[in-house]
C-alpha positions in Angstrom: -9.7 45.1 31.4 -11.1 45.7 34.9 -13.7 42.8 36.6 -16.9 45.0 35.7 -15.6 45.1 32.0 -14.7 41.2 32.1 -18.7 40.7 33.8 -19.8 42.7 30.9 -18.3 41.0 28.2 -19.2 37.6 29.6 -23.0 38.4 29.5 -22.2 39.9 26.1 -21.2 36.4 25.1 -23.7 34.4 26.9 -27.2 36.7 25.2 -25.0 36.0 21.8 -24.8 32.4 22.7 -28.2 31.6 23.9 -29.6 33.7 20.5 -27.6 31.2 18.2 -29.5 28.1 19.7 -26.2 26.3 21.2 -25.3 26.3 25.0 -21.6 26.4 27.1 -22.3 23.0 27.4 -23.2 21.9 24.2 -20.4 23.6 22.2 -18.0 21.8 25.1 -19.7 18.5 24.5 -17.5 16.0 22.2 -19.3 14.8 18.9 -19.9 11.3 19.8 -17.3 8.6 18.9 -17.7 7.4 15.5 -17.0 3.9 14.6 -13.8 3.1 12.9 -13.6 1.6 9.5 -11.2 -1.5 9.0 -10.6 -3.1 5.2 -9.9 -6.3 4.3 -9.1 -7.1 0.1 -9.6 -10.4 -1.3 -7.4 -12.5 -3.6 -5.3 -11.2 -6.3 -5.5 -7.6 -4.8 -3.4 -6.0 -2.1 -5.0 -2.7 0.2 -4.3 -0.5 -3.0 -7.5 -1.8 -4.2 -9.6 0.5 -2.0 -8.3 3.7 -3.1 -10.9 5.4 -4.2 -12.9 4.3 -1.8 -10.6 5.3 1.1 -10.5 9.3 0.9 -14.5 9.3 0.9 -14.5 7.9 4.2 -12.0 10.4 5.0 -13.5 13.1 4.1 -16.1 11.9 6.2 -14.1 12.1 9.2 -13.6 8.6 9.7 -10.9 6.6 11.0 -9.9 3.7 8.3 -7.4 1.2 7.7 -6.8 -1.2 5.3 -5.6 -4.6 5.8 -2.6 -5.9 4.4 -3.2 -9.8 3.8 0.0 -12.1 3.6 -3.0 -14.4 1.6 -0.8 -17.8 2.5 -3.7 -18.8 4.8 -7.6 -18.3 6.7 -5.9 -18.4 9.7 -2.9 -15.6 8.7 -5.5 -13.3 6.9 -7.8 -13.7 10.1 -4.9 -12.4 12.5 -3.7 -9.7 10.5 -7.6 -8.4 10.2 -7.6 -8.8 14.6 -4.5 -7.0 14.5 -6.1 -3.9 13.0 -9.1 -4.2 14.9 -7.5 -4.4 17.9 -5.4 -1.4 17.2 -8.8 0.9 17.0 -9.8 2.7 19.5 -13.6 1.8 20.0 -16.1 0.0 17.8 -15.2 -1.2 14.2 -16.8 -1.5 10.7 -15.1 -4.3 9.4 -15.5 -4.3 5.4 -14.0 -7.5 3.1 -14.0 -8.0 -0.7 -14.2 -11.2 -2.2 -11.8 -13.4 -0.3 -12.0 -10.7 2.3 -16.1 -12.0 3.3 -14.6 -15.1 4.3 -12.0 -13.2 6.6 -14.7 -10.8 8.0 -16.7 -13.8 8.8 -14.2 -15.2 11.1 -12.4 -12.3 12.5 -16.1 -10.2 12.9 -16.7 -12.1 16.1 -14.6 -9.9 18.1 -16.3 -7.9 20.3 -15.5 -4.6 19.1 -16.8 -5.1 15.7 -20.2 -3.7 15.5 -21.1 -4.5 12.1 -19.9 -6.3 8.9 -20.0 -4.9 4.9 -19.8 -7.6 2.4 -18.6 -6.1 -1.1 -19.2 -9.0 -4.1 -18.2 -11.1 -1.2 -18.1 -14.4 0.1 -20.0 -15.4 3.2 -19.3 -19.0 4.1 -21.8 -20.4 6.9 -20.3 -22.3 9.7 -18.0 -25.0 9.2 -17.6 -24.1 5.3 -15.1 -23.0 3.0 -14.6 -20.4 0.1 -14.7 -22.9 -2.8 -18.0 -24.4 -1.7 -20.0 -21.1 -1.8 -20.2 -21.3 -6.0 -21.6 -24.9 -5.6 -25.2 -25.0 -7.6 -24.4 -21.6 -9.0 -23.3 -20.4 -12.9 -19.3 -20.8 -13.0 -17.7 -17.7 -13.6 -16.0 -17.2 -16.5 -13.1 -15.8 -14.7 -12.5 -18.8 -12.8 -10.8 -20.1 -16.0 -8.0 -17.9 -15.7 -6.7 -18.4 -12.3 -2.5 -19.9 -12.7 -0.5 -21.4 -10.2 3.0 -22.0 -9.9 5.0 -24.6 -8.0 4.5 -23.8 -4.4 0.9 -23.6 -5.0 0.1 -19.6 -5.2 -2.6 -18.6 -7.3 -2.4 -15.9 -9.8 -4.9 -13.9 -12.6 -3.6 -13.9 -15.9 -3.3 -10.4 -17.1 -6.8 -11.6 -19.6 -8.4 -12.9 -16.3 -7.7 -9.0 -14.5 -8.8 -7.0 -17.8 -11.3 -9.2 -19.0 -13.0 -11.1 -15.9 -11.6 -9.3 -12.8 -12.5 -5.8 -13.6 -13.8 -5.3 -17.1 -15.1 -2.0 -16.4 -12.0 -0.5 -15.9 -9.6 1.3 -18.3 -6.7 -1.3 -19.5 -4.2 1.3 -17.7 -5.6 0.4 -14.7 -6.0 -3.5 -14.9 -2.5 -3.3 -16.3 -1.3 -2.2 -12.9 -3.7 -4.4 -11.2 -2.0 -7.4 -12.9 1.7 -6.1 -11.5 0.6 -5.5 -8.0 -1.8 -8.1 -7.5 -1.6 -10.7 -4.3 -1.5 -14.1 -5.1 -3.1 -16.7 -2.8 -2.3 -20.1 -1.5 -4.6 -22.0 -2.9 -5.4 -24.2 0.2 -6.7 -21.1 1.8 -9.9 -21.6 -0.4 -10.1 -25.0 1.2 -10.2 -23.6 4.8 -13.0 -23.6 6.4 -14.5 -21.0 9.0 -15.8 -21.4 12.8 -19.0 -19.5 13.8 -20.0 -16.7 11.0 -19.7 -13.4 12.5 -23.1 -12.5 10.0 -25.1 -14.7 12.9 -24.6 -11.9 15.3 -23.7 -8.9 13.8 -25.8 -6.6 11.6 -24.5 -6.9 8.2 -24.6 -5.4 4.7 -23.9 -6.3 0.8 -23.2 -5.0 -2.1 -23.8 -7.2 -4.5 -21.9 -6.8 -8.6 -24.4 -7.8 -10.5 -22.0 -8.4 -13.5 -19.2 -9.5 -12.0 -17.0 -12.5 -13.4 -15.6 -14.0 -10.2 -18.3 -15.0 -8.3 -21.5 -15.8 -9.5 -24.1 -12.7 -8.6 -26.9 -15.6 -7.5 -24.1 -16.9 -5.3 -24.0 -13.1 -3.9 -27.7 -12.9 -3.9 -28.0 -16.9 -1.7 -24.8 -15.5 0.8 -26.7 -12.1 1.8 -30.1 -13.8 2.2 -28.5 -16.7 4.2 -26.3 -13.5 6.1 -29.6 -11.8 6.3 -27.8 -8.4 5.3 -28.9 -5.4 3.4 -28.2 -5.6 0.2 -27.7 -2.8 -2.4 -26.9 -3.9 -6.1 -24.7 -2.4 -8.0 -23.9 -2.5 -12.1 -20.3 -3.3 -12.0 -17.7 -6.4 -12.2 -16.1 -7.9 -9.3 -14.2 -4.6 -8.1 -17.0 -1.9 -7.3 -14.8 -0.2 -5.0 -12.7 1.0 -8.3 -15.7 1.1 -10.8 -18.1 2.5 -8.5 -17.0 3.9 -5.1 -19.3 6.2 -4.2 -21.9 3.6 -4.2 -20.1 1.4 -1.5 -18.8 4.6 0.2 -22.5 5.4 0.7 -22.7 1.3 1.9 -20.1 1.3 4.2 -21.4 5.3 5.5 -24.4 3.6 6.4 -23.1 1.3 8.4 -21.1 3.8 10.2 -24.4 5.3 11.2 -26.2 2.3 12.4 -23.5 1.0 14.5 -22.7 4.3 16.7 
């Protein structure tokens, strides 16, 4: 192709560019950095938990990671959760279930968290543990099915996962939740946590209203207190596995506030 072909067929380009809307510079232009998304599962669960959850975020284009907790202490779970957030490359949504709350709450003040997603979580104010959030609130029935064995790790009896844990789901699946659950040093619920991330950093709930492990008016006091959004949801203590588009839509949100 000779030079007053080549001019040609540039102008050709340019007229079809400038008709479509879009300019050189705007097709060039990299989609600005989204947040990534870092997990962190409570007691009696391991990463697995967030499955479902997982590819919607995906799909989303999203960057995620879920947290594998040794569960032995605060302390341990809190440096595993830095680890991953340290590893992202920008600004993190840092997400914790149950046990996980009380991880995010400590391990959220690092500077490149932007924001924190409580799922049926707890959210322990400063200088507070996780056994003292249920105080004043209905005992859940589930908390009647906790074992421990000599070393002091806590366990669900299988009737504690099918029946407490996650009663909305299939007993195929609470049958594999029982084999592969994490157990938890029980002194970890006696821990207690410095400044609460939730003081600084935008934050968001989804409470289970019918869940078994921690009271929902516990749920309801720890977001008000957090001062976080809340969206309720119909489900027992796992609504990641019951009901994951709903906190895939949670979490999304997030994403999009904290750009």
């Amino acid at each position: 192709m000779n030079l007053s072909r080549r001019l040609l067929a540039t102008a050709a380009a340019a007229t079809a560019l400038a008709a479509t809307g879009f300019s050189g510079a705007a097709l060039a232009a990299p989609a600005a950095a989204q947040p990534a998304v870092v997990i962190v599962h409570g007691a009696f669960a391991d990463g697995s938990d967030w499955a479902k959850v997982i590819p919607l975020l995906q799909r989303e284009g999203l960057q995620v990671t879920a947290v594998q907790n040794p569960l032995s202490s605060l302390a341990d779970d809190v440096a595993a959760a830095r680890r991953a957030i340290d590893a992202q490359p920008g600004k993190v949504v840092l997400v914790g279930h149950s046990w996980g709350g009380t991880v995010i709450t400590e391990a959220g003040n690092s500077p490149k968290v932007a924001s924190l997603v409580y799922v049926a979580a707890f959210a322990p104010d400063a200088g507070q543990n996780t056994a003292e959030q249920g105080k004043g609130f209905p005992v859940p029935s589930g908390s009647a099915h906790f074992k421990a064995d000599a070393q002091g790790w806590l366990s669900l009896t299988a009737e504690g996962m099918s029946q407490h844990f996650a009663q909305d789901l299939p007993a195929s699946a609470t049958a594999v939740m029982t084999a592969t659950q994490g157990p938890i040093q029980a002194k970890a619920f006696e821990q207690t946590v410095g400044t609460p991330a939730w003081k600084t950093k935008p934050s968001w709930y989804v409470l289970a209203t019918s869940d078994r492990m921690i009271a929902p008016e516990a749920q309801a006091a720890m977001a008000q207190r957090a001062g976080a959004r809340v969206t309720k949801v119909d489900s027992s203590h796992v609504p990641q596995q019951s009901q994951p588009e709903a906190v895939a839509k949670v979490i999304l949100d997030a994403v999009r506030q904290s750009r």
